[in-house]
C-alpha positions as CSV (number, residue, x, y, z in Angstrom):
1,X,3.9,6.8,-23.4
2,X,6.0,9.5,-21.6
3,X,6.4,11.6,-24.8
4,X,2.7,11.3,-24.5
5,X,2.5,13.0,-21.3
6,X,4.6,15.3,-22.0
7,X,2.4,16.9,-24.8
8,X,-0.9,15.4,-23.8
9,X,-3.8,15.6,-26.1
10,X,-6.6,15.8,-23.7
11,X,-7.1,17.1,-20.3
12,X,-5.0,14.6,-18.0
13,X,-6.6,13.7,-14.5
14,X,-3.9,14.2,-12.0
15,X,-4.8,11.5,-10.3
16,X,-4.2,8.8,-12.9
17,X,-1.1,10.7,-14.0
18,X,0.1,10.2,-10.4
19,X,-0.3,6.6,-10.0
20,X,1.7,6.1,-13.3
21,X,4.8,8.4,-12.2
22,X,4.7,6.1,-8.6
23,X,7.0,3.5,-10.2
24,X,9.1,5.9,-11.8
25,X,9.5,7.9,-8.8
26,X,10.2,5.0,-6.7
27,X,12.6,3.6,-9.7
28,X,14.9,7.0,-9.1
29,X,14.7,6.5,-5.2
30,X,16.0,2.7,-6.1
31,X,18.8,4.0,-8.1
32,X,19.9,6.4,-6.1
33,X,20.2,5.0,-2.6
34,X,21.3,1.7,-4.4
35,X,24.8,3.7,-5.3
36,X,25.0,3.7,-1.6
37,X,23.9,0.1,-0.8
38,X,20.9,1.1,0.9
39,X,17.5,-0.1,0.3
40,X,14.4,1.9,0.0
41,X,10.8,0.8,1.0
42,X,7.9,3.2,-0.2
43,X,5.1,3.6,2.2
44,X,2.0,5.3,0.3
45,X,0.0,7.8,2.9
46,X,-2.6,9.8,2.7
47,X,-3.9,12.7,5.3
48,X,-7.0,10.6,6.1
49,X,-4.8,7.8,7.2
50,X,-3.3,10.0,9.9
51,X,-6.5,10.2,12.1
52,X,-6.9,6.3,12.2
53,X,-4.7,5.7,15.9
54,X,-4.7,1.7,14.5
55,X,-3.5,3.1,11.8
56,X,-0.8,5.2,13.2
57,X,0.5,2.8,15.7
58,X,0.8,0.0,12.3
59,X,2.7,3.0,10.3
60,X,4.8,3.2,13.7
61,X,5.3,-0.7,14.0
62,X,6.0,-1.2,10.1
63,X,9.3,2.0,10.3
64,X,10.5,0.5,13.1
65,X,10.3,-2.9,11.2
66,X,12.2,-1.5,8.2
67,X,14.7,0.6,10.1
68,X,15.8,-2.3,12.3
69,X,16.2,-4.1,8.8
70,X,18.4,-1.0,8.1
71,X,15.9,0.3,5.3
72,X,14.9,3.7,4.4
73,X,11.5,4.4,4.6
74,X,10.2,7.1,1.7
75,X,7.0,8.5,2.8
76,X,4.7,9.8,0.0
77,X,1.3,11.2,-0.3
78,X,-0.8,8.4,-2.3
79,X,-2.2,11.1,-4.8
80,X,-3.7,8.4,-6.5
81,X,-6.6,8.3,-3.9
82,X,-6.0,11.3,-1.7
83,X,-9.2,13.0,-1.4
84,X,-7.9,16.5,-1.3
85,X,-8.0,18.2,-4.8
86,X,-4.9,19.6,-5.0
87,X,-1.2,19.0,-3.7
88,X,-0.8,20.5,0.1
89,X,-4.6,21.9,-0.1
């Protein structure tokens, strides 16, 4: 639970901890941009990602999609599998 987490009783691996808070986080971003009748799309990166060029020009191809369908784009690290150890390392 989120009480849980809070006061955890064992060492918590990051990792897993952020793939649990991605729903939440994206929950907040939902509510928030929904009091302004705008919708949100998430789109889960990681640095690795950024050195693929197919990758970049899909990432390109898929805002462009979603901004011509007049949705905001929230870019965020994908912690979850992000091979760095440590946020912004």
């Amino acid at each position: 639970s989120f009480a849980d987490l809070q006061k955890p009783q064992v060492e918590l691996d990051g990792k897993a901890c952020a793939a649990v808070g991605q729903s939440s986080l994206m929950a907040t971003y939902d509510d928030l941009f929904s009091q302004l009748d705008v919708t949100s799309a998430q789109l889960l990166v990681t640095d690795n990602d950024f050195r693929d060029k197919d990758f970049r020009k899909q990432l390109s191809e898929t805002v462009k999609s979603l901004l011509a369908l007049k949705v905001i784009p929230i870019f965020n690290e994908n912690d979850a599998v992000s091979t760095r150890k440590a946020p912004y390392e």
